[in-house]
N, CA and C atoms as a LAMMPS dump frame, in Angstrom:
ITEM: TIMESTEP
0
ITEM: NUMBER OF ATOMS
501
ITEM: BOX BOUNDS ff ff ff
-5.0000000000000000e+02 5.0000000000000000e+02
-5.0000000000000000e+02 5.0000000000000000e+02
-5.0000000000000000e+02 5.0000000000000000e+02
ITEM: ATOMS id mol type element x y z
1 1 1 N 0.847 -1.174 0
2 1 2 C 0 0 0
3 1 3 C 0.898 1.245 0
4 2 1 N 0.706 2.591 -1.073
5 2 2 C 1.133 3.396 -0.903
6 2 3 C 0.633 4.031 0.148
7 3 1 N 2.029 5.425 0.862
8 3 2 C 1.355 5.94 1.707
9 3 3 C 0.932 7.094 1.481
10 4 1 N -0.394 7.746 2.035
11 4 2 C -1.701 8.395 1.844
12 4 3 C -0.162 9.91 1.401
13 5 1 N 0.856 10.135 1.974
14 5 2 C 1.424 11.558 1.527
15 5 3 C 1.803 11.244 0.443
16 6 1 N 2.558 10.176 -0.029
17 6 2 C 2.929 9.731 -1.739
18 6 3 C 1.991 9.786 -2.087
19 7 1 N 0.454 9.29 -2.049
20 7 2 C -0.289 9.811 -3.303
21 7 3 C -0.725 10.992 -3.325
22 8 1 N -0.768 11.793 -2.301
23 8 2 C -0.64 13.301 -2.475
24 8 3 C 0.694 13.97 -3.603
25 9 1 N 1.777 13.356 -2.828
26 9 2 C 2.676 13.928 -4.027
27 9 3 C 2.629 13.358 -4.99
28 10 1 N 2.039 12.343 -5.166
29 10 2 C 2.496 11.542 -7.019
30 10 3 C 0.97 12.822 -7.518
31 11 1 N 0.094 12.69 -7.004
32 11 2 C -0.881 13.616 -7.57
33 11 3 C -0.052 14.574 -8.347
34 12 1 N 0.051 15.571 -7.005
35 12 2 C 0.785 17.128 -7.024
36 12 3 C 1.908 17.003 -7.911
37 13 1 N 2.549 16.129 -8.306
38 13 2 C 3.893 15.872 -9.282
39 13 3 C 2.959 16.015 -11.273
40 14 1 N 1.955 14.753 -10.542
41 14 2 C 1.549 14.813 -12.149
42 14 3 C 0.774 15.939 -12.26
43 15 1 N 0.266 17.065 -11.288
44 15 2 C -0.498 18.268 -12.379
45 15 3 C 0.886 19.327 -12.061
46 16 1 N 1.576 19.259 -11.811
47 16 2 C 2.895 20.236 -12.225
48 16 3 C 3.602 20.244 -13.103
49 17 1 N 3.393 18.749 -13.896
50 17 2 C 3.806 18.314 -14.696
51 17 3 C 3.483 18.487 -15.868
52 18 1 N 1.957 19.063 -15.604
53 18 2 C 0.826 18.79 -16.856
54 18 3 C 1.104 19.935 -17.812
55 19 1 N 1.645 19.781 -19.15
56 19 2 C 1.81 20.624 -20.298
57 19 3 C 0.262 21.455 -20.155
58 20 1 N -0.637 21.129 -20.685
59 20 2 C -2.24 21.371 -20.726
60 20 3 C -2.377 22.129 -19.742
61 21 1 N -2.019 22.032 -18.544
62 21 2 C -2.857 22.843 -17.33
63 21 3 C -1.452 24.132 -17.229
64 22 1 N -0.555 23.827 -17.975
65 22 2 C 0.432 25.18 -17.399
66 22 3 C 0.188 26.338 -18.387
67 23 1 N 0.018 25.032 -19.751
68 23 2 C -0.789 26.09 -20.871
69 23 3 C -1.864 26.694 -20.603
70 24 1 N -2.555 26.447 -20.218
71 24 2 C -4.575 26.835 -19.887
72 24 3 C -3.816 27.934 -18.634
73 25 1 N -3.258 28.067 -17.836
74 25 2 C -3.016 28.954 -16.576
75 25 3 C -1.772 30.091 -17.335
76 26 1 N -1.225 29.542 -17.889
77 26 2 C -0.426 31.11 -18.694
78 26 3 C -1.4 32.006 -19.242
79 27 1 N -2.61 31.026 -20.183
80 27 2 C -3.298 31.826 -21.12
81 27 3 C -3.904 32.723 -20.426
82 28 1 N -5.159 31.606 -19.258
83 28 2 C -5.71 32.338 -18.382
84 28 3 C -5.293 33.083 -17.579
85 29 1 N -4.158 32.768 -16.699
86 29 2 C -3.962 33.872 -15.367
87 29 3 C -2.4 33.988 -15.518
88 30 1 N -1.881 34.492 -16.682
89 30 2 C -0.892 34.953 -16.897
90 30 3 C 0.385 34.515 -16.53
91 31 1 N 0.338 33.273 -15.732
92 31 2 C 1.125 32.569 -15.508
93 31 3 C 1.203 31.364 -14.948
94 32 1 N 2.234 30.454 -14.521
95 32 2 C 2.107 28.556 -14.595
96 32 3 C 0.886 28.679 -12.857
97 33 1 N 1.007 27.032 -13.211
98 33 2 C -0.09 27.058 -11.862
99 33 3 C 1.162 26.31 -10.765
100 34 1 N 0.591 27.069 -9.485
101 34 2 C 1.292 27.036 -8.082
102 34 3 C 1.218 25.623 -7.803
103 35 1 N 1.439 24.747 -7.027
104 35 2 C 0.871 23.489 -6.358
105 35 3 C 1.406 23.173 -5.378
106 36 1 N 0.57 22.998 -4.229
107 36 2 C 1.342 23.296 -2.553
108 36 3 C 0.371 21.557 -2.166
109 37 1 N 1.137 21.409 -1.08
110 37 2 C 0.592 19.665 -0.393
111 37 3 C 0.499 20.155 0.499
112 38 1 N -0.488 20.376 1.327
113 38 2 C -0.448 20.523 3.046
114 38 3 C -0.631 21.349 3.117
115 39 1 N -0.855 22.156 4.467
116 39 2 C -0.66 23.515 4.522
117 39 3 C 0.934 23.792 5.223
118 40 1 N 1.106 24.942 4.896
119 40 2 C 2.674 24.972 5.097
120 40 3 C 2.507 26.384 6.462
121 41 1 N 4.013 26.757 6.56
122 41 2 C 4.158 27.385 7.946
123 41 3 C 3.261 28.94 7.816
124 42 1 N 3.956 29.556 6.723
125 42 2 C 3.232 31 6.452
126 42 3 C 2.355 31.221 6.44
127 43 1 N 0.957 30.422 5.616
128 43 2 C 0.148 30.264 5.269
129 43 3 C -0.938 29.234 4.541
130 44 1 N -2.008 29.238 4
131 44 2 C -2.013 28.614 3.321
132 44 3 C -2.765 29.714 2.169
133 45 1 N -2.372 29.078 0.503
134 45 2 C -2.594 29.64 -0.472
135 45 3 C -3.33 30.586 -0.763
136 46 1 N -3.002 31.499 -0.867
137 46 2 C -3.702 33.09 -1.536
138 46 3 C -3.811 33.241 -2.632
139 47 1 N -4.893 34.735 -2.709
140 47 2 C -4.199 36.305 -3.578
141 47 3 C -2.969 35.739 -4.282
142 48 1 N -1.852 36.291 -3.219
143 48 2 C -0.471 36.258 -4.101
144 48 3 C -0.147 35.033 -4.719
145 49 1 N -0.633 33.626 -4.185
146 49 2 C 0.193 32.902 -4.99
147 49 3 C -0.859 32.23 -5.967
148 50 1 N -2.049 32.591 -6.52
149 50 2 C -2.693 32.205 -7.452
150 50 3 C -2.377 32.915 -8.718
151 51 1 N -2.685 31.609 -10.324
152 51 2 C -3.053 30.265 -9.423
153 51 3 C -2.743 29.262 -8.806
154 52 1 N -3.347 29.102 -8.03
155 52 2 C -2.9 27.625 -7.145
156 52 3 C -3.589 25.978 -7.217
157 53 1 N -2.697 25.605 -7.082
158 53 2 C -3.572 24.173 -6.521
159 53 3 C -3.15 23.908 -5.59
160 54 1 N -4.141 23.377 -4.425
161 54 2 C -4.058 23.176 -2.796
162 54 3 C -4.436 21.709 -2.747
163 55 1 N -3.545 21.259 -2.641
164 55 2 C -3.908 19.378 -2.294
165 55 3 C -3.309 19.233 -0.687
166 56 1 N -5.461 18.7 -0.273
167 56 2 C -5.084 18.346 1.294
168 56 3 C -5.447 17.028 1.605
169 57 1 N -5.194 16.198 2.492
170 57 2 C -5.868 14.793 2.761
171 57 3 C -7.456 15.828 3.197
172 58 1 N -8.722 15.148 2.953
173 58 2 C -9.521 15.209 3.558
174 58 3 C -9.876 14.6 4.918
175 59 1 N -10.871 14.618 5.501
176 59 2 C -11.277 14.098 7.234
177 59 3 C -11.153 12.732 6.507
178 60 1 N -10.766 11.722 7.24
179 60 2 C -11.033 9.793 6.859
180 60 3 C -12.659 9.443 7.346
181 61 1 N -12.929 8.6 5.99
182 61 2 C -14.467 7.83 6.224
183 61 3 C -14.596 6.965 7.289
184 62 1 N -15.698 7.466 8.089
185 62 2 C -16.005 6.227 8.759
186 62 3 C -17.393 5.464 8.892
187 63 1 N -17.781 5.21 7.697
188 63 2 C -18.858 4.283 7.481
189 63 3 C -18.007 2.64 7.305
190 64 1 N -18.972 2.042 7.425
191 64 2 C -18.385 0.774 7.977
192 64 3 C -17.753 0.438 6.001
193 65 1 N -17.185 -0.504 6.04
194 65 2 C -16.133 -1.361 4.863
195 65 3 C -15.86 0.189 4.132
196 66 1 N -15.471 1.315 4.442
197 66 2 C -14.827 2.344 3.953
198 66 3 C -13.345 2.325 4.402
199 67 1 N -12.389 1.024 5.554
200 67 2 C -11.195 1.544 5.475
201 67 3 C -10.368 1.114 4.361
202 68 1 N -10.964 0.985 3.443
203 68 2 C -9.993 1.267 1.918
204 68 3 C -10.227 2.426 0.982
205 69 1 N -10.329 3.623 1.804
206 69 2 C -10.917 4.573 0.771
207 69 3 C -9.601 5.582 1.733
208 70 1 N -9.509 6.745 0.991
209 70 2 C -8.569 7.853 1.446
210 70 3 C -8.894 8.709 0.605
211 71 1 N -9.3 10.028 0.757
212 71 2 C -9.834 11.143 0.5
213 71 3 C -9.277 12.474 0.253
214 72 1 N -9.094 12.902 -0.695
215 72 2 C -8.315 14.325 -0.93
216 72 3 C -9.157 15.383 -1.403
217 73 1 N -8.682 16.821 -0.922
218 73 2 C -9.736 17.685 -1.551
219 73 3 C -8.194 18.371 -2.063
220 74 1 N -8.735 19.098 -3.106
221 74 2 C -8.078 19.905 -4.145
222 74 3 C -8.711 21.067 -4.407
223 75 1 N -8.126 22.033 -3.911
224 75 2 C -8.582 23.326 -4.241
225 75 3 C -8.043 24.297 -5.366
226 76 1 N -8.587 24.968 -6.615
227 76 2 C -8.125 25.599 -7.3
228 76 3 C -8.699 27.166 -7.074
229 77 1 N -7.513 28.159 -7.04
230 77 2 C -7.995 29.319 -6.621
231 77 3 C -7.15 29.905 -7.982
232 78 1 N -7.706 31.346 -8.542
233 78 2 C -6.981 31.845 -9.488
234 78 3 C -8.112 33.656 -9.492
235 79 1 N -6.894 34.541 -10.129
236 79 2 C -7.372 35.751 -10.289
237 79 3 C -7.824 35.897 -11.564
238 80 1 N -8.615 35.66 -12.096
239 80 2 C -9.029 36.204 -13.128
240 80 3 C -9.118 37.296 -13.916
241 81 1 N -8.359 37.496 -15.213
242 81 2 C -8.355 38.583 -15.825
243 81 3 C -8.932 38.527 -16.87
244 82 1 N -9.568 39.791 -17.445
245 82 2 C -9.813 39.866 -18.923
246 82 3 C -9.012 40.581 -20.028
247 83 1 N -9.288 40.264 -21.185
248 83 2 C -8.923 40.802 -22.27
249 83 3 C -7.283 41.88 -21.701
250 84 1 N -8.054 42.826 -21.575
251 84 2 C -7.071 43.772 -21.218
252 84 3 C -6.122 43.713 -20.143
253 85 1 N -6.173 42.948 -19.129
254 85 2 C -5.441 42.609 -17.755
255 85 3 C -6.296 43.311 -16.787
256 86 1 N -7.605 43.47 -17.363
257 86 2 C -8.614 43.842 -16.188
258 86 3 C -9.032 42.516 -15.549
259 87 1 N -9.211 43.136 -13.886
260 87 2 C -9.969 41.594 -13.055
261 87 3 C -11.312 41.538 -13.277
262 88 1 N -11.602 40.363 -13.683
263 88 2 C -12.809 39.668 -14.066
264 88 3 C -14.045 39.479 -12.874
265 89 1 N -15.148 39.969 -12.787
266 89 2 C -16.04 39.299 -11.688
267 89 3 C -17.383 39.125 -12.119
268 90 1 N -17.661 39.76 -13.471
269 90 2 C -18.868 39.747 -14.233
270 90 3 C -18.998 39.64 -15.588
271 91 1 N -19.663 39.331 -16.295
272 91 2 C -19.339 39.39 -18.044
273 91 3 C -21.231 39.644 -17.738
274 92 1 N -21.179 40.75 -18.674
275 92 2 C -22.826 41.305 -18.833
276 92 3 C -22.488 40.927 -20.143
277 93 1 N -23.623 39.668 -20.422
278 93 2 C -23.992 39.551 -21.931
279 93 3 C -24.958 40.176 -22.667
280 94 1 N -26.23 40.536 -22.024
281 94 2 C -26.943 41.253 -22.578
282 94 3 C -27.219 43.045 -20.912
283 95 1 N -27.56 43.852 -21.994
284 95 2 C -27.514 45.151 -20.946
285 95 3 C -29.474 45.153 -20.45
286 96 1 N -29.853 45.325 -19.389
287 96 2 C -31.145 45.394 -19.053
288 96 3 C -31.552 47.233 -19.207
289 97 1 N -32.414 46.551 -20.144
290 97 2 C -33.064 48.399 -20.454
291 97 3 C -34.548 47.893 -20.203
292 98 1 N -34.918 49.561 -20.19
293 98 2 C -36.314 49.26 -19.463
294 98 3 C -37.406 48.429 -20.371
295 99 1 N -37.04 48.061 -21.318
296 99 2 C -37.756 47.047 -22.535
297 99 3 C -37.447 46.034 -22.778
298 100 1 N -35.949 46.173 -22.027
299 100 2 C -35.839 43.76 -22.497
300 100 3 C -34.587 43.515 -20.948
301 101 1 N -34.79 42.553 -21.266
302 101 2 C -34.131 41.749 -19.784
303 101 3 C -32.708 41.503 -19.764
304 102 1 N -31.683 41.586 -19.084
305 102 2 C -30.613 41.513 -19.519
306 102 3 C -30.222 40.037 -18.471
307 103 1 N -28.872 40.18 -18.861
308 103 2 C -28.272 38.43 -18.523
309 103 3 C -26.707 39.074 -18.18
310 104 1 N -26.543 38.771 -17.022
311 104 2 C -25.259 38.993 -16.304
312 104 3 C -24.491 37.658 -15.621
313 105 1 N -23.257 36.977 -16.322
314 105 2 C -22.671 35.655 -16.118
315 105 3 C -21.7 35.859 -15.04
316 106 1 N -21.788 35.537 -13.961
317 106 2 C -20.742 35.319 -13.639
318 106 3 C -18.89 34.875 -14.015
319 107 1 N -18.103 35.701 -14.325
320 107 2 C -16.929 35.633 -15.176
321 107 3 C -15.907 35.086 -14.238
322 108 1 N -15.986 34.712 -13.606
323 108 2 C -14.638 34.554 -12.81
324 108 3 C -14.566 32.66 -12.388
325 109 1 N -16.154 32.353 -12.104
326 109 2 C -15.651 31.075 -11.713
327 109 3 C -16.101 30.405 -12.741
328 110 1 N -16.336 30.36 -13.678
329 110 2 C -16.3 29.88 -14.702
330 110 3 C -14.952 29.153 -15.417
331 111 1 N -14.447 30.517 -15.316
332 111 2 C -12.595 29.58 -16.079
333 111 3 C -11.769 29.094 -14.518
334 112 1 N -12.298 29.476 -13.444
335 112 2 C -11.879 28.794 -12.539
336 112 3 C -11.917 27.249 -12.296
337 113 1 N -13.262 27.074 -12.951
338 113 2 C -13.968 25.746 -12.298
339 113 3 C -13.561 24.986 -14.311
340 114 1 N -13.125 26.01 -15.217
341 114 2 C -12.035 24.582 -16.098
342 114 3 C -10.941 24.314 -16.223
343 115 1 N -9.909 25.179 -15.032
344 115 2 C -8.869 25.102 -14.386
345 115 3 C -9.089 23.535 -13.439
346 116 1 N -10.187 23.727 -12.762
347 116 2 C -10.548 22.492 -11.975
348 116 3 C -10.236 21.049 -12.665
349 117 1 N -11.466 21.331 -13.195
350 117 2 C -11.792 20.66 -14.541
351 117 3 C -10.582 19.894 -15.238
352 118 1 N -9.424 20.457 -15.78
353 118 2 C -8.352 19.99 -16.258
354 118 3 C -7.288 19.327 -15.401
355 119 1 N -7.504 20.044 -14.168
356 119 2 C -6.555 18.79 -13.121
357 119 3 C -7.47 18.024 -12.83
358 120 1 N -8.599 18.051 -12.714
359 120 2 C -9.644 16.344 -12.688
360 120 3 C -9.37 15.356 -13.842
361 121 1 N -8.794 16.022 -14.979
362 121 2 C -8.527 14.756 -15.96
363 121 3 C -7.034 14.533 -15.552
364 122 1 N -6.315 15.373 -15.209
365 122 2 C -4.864 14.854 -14.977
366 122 3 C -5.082 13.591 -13.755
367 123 1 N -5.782 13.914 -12.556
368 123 2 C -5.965 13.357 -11.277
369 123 3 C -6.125 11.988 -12.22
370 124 1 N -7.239 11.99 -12.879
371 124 2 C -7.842 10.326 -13.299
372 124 3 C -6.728 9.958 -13.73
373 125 1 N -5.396 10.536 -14.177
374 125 2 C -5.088 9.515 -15.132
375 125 3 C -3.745 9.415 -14.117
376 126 1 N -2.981 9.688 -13.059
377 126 2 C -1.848 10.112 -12.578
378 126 3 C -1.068 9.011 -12.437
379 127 1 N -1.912 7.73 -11.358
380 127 2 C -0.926 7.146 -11.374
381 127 3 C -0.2 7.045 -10.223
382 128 1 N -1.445 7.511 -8.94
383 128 2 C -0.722 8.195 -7.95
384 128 3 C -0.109 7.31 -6.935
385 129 1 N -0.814 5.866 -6.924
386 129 2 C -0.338 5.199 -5.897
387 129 3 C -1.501 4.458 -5.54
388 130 1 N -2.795 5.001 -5.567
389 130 2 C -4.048 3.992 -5.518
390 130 3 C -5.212 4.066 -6.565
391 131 1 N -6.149 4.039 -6.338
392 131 2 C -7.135 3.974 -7.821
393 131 3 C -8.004 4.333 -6.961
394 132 1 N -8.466 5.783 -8.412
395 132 2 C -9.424 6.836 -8.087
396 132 3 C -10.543 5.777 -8.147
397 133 1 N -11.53 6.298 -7.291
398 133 2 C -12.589 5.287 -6.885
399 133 3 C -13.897 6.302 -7.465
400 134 1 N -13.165 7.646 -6.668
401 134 2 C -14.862 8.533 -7.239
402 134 3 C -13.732 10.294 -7.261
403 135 1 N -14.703 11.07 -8.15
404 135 2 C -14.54 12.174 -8.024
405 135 3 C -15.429 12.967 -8.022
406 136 1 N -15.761 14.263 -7.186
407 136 2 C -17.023 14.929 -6.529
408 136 3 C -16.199 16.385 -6.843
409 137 1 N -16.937 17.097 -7.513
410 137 2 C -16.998 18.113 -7.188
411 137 3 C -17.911 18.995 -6.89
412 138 1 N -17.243 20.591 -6.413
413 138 2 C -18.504 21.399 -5.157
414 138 3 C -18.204 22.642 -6.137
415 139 1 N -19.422 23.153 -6.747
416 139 2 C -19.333 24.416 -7.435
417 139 3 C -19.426 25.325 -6.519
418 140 1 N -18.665 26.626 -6.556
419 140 2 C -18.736 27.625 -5.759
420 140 3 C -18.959 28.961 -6.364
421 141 1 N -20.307 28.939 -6.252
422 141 2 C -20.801 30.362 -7.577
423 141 3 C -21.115 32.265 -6.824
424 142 1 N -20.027 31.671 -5.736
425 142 2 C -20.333 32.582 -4.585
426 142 3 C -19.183 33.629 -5.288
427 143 1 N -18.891 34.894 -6.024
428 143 2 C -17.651 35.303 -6.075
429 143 3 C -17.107 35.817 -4.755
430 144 1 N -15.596 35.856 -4.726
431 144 2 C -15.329 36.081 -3.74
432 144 3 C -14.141 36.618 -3.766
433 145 1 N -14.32 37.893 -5.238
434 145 2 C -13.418 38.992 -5.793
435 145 3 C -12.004 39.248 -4.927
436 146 1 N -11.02 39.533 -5.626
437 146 2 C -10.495 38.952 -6.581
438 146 3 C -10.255 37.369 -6.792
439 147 1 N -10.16 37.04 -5.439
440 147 2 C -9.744 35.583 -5.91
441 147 3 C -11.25 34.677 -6.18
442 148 1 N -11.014 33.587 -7.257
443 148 2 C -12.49 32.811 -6.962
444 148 3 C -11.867 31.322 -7.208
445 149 1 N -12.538 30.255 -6.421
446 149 2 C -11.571 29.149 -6.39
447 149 3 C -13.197 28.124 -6.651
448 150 1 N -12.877 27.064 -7.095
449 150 2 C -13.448 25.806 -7.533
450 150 3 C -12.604 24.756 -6.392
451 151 1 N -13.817 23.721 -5.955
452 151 2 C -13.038 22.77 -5.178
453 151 3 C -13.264 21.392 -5.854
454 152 1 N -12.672 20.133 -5.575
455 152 2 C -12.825 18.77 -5.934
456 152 3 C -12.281 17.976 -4.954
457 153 1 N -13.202 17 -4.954
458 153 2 C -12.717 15.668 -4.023
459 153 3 C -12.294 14.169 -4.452
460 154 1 N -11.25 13.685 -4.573
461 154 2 C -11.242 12.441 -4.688
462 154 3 C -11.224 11.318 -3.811
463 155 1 N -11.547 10.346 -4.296
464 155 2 C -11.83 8.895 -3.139
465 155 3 C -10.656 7.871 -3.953
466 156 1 N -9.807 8.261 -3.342
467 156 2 C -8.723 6.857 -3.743
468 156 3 C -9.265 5.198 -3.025
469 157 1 N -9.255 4.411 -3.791
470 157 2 C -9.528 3.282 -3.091
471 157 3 C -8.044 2.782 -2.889
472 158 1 N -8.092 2.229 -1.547
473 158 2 C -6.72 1.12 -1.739
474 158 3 C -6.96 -0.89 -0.638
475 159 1 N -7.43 -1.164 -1.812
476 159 2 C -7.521 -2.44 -1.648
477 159 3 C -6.53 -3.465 -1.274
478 160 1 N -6.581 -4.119 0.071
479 160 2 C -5.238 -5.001 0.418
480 160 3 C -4.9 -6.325 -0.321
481 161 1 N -5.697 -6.191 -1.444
482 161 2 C -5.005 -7.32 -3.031
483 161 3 C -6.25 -7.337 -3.717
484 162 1 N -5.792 -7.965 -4.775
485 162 2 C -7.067 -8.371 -6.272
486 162 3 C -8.476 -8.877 -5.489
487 163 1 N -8.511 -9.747 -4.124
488 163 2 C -9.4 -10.284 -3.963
489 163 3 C -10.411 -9.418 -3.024
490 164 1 N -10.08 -7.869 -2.603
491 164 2 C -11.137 -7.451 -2.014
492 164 3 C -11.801 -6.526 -2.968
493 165 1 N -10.661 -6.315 -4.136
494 165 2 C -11.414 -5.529 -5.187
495 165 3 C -12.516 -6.328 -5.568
496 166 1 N -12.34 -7.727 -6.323
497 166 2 C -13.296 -8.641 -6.804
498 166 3 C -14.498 -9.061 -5.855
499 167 1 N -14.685 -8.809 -4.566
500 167 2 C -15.782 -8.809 -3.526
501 167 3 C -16.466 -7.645 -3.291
């Protein structure tokens, strides 16, 4: 059995790694993406160091035949800019005049949550040490200017051989 911090770092190795997600975070937020394990002494991930990815063990399951599961949440936080290097918190698609209805999108967690999105396909495929069992994610449509972050959870299974998988 790997242990629960190696598959944190084999994670955190393969989206640092990821061509795709450093590309998608230059385009989007002007530069590569951060990736921290734990929380560390200073702090934990901001403002300044987005974007980020925050890989933590989650709380451990305790419903009964769950001790083969181990749980990570992954947080992606990033500043969003537009076009011009303005910060992003709204995109008005249509303008409300007193004759038609307008439509105001939320701009910020949108490319946040396909920042997410793209380390959820790296996660599936990593390699980390146990086998993704499930992945959950929690939309967060709350802005929470400048920074706006998307979260995800994975359920690593780790089975003590072929025969409790097959039961």
């Amino acid at each position: 059995m790997t242990a629960h911090r190696q598959i944190l770092n084999n994670l955190a190795t393969a989206i640092a790694e990821s061509e795709t997600v450093r590309d998608f975070c230059v385009e989007s937020f002007g530069r590569g993406l951060a990736v921290h394990v734990g929380a560390y002494a200073a702090a934990v991930p901001g403002e300044r160091d987005a974007p980020f990815c925050w890989i933590t063990p989650r709380e451990e399951n305790e419903a009964t035949k769950e001790d083969d599961l181990f749980s990570v949440r992954v947080v992606i936080g990033g500043l969003v800019k537009g076009e011009g290097g303005e910060k992003v918190i709204e995109n008005v698609v249509t303008e409300r005049t007193a004759t038609a209805n307008g439509l105001t999108l939320n701009g910020g967690n949108a490319i946040v949550e396909s920042l997410r999105d793209l380390v959820m396909t790296v996660a599936r495929n990593a390699h980390a040490g146990a086998i993704v069992n499930r992945i959950r994610r929690e939309e967060n449509d709350i802005a929470h200017f400048p920074l706006e972050w998307a979260t995800m959870y994975i359920e690593y299974l780790e089975p003590d051989g072929l025969s409790s998988v097959l039961n």
